[in-house]
C-alpha positions in Angstrom: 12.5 -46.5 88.8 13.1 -48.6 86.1 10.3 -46.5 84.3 12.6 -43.5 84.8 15.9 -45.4 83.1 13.7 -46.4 80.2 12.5 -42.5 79.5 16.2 -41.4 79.9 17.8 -43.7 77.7 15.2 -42.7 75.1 15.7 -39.2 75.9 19.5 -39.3 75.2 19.4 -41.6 71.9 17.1 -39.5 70.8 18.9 -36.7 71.6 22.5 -38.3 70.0 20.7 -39.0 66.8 19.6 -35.6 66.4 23.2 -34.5 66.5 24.6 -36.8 64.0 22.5 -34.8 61.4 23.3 -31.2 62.6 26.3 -29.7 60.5 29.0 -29.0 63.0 29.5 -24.6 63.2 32.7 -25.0 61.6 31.6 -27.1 58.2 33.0 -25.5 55.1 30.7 -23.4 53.0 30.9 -24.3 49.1 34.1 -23.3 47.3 33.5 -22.5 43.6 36.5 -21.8 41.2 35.8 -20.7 37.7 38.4 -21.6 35.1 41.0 -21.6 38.5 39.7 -18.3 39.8 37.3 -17.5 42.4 34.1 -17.1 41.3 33.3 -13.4 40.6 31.4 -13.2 37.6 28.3 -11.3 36.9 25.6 -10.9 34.1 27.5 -8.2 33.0 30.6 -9.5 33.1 30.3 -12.8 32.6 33.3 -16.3 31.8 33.3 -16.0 28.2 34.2 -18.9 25.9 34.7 -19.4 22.2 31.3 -21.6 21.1 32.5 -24.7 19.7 32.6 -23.8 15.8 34.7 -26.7 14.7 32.6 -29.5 16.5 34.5 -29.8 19.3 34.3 -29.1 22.7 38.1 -28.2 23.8 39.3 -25.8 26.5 39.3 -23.0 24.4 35.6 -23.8 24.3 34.7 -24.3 28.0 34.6 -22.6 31.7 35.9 -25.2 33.7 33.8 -24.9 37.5 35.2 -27.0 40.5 33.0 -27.0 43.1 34.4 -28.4 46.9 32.0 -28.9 49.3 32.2 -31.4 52.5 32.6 -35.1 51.7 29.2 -37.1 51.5 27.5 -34.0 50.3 25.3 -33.9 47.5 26.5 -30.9 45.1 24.6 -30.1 41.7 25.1 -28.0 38.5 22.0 -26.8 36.9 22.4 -24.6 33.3 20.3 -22.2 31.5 20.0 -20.1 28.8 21.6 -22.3 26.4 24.8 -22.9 28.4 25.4 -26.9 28.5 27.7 -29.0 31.0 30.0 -32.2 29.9 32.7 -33.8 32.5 35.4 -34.4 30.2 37.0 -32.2 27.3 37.2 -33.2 23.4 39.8 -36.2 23.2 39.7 -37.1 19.3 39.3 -39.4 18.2 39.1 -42.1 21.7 36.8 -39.9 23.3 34.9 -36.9 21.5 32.9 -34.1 22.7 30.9 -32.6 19.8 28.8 -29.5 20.2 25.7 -31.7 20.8 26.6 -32.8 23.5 26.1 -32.4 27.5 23.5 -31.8 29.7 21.3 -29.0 31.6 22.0 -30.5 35.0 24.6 -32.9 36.9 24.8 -34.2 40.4 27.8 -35.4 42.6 28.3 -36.7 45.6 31.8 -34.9 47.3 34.7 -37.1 48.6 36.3 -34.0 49.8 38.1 -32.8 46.3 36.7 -30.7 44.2 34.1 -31.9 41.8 34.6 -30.4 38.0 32.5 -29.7 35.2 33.0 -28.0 32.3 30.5 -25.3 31.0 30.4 -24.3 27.4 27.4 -22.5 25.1 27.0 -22.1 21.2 25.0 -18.9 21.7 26.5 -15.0 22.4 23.6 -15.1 24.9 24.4 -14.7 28.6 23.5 -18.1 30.2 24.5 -19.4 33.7 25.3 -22.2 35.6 23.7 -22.8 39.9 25.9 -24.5 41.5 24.3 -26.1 45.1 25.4 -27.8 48.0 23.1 -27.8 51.0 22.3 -24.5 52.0 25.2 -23.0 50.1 24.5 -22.0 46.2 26.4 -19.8 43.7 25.8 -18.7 39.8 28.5 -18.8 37.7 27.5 -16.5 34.4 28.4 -17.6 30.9 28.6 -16.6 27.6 30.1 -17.5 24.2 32.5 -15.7 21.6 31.1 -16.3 18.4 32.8 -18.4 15.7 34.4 -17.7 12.3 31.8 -16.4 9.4 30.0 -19.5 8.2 26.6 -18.5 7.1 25.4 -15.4 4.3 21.7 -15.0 5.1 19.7 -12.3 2.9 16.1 -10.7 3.6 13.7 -9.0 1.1 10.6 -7.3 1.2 7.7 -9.8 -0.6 6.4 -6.9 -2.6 7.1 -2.8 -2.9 5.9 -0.5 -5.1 7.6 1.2 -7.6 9.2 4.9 -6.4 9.7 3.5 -2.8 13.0 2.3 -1.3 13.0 -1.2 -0.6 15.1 -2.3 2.3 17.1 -5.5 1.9 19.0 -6.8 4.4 22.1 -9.5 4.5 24.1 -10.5 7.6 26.7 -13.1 7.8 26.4 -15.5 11.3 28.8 -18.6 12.4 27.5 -21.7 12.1 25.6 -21.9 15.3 24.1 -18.6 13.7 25.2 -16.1 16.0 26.6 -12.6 14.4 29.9 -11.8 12.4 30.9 -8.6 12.1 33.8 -7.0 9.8 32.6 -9.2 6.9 32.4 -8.4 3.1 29.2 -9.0 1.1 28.5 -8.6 -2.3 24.6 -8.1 -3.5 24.0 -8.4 -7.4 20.9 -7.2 -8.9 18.8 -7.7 -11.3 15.9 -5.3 -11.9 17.0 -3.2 -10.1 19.8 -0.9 -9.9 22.0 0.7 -6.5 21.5 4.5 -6.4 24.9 5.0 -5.9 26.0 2.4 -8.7 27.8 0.1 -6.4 26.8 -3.6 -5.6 29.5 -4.5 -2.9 28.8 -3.6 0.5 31.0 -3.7 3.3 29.7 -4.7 6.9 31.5 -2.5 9.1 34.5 -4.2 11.2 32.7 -4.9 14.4 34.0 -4.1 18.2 32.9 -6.8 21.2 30.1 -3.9 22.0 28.5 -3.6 18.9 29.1 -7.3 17.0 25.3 -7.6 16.6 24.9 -4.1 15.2 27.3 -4.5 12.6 26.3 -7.9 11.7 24.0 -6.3 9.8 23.6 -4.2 6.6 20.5 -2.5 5.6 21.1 -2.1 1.5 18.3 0.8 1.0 19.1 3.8 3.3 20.8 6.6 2.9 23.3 6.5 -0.7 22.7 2.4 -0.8 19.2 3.2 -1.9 18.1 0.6 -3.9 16.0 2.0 -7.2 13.0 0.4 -8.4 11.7 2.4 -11.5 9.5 0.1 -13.2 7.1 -2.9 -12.0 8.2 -6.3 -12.7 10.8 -8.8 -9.9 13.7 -7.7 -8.0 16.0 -10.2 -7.9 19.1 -10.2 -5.4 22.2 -12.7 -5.1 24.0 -12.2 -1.9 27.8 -14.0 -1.7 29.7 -13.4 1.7 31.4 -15.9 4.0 33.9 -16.6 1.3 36.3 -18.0 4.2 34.3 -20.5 5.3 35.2 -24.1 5.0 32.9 -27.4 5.9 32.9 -28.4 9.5 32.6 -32.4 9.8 29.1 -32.6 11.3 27.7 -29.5 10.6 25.6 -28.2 7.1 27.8 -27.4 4.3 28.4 -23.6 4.4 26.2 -20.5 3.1 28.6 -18.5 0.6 25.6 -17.2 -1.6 21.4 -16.7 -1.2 19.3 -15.6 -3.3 16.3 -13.8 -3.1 13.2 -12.1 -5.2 10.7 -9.5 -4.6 8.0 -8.2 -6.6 7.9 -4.8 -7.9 4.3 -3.1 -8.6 3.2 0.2 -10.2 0.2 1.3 -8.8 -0.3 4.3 -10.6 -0.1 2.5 -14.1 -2.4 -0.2 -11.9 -4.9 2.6 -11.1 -5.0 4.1 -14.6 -5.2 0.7 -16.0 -8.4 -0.1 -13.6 -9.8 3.4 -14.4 -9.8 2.8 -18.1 -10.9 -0.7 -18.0 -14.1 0.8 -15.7 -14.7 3.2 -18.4 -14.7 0.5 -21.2 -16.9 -1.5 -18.8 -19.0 1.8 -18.7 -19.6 2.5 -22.2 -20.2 -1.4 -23.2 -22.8 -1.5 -20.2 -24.9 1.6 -22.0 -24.2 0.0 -25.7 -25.9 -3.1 -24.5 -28.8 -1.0 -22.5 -29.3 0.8 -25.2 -29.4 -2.5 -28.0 -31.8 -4.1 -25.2 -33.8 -0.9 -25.4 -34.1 -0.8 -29.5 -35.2 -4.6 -29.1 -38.1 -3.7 -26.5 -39.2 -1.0 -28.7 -39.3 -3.3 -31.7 -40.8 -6.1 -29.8 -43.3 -3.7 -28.1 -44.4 -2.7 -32.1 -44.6 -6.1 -33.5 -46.8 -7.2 -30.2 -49.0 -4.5 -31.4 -49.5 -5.0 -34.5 -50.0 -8.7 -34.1 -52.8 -7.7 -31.4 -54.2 -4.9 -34.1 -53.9 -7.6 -37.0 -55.8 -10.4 -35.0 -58.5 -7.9 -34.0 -58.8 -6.6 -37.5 -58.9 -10.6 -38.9 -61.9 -11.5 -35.9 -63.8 -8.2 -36.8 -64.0 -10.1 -40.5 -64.2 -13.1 -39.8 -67.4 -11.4 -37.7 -68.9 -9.6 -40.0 -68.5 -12.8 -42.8 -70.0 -14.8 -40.3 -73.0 -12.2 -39.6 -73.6 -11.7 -43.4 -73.5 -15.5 -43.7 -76.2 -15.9 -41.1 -78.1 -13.4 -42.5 -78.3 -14.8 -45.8 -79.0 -18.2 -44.5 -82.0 -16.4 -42.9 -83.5 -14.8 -45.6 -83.2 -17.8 -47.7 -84.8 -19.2 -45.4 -87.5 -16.8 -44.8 -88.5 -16.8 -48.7 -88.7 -20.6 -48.8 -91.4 -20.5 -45.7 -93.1 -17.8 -47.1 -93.3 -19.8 -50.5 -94.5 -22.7 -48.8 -96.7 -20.9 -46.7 -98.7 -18.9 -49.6 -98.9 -22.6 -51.5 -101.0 -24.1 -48.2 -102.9 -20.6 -47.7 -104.4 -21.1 -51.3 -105.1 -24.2 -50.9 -106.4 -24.6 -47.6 -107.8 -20.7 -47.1 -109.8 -21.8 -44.0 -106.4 -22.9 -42.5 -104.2 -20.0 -43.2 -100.9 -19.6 -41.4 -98.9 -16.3 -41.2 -95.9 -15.8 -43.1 -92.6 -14.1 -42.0 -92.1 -10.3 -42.8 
């Protein structure tokens, strides 16, 4: 019996703990407001924000998101695509919120109020923010207004040949380097001159939809071809951004950039090549020809050496035969001589002379 108790009074503790973790049906789901809305935002139409172009994060710069969720519930923030998340505004100078600042990700533990974050970006990107508590989540899309014109940037070709149109580019960005449209450039020259005579260009005055587009001016289509008639460097000074003043914090401005390219004929190159090969050419046959004289010559002079030495041993030869001869029949008379002496006087004991 006691056996029994035992089991049922494990049985029901068991039982009682197992409901102190259940959510009861009528817990609240997550509550997300964004900047004191409901959430409703989309990729496509996404909390927009000015990025922080004077080093500040204010409220002009930020999507504030209060998220209420049942006390002693965990609730988190997780960012990406650039966007960042701080817990308190700029408050210059006692407590400052520069553009470096905040995090990817924040957790919270709810006392029953709304928890609030503030979400800000320094990129025209589309970035969001996840919002969890529980089983409950929400995304909360963001994306940044760019700033004031900051930078002038400038692109060249690195070389182009003359007779083609070189394309050269210049944009003007904030200083976070995102796009400015409905800015004024100027692009000086040297070496080369605008087809149309003009060296100030206009960016065209940008709408929210095409900012990027017009961000952008290609200096070598249509009449704003840029003419290269003859080789040599292409030098191009782009001013813009004249507006722009220093942000404490940031690098000094870009007002003016300047850039080179290098121009090459390649029909003069070709002709150039094609008479050098022909000088090559004619001072390869010169020296064949020289080479050739001076084999004939040496060929001659090796002969008549060889001629000349067998001519001088055929002499020598002969002088050496007529020598030998000589010695010979001198020698021959003197036997005889002798001979004839011991014949006559020993004529029992003749010997033979020499014919």
């Amino acid at each position: 019996m006691n056996s029994f108790k035992k089991i049922s009074l494990i049985i029901a503790a068991a039982l009682t703990s197992t409901a102190l973790v259940i959510a009861p049906s009528s817990a609240a789901p997550l509550a997300v407001t964004v900047a004191g809305s409901a959430n409703a935002t989309t990729a496509t139409a996404p909390a927009t924000a000015n990025v922080p172009a004077d080093n500040k994060v204010d409220s002009a710069d930020a999507v504030a998101l209060a998220a209420t969720a049942d006390t002693g519930t965990a609730v988190s923030f997780v960012s990406t695509g650039g966007v960042k998340i701080v817990l308190a505004l700029d408050n210059a100078p006692t407590a400052p919120v520069l553009a470096s600042a905040g995090t990817t990700s924040y957790s919270a533990t709810s006392q029953g109020t709304a928890i609030t974050v503030y979400a800000f970006t320094t990129s025209t990107n589309t970035g969001s923010v996840t919002i969890t508590n529980g089983a409950y989540s929400t995304i909360v899309y963001v994306k940044g207004i760019a700033g004031s014109a900051y930078n002038v940037g400038l692109s060249v070709p690195s070389a182009v040949a003359v007779g083609t149109i070189p394309s050269v580019s210049v944009n003007v960005t904030d200083a976070f380097g995102n796009p400015v449209g409905g800015e004024t450039v100027t692009a000086t020259l040297i070496g080369g001159t605008w087809a149309d005579a003009s060296i100030s260009k206009s960016i065209i005055t940008s709408t929210a939809a095409n900012v990027t587009a017009d961000s952008t001016l290609t200096l070598g289509s249509k009449a704003e071809k840029l003419s290269v008639a003859v080789a040599g460097t292409v030098t191009v000074a782009a001013t813009g951004a004249a507006s722009a003043t220093a942000v404490t914090g940031f690098a000094a401005p870009v007002k003016a950039v300047v850039g080179s390219f290098a121009v090459t004929d390649l029909n003069g190159t070709i002709t150039a090549l094609n008479a050098r090969v022909a000088a090559l050419g004619a001072e390869l046959a010169s020296v064949i020809a020289a080479r050739s004289a001076d084999k004939i010559a040496s060929d001659k002079a090796l002969a008549d050496a060889i001629a000349k030495a067998s001519a001088d041993a055929a002499a020598a030869k002969a002088s050496a035969d007529l020598a030998t001869a000589t010695a010979a029949a001198a020698y021959k008379a003197q036997y005889n001589a002798l001979a004839t002496k011991w014949n006559k006087k020993n004529p029992k004991a003749k010997v033979a002379l020499k014919k």
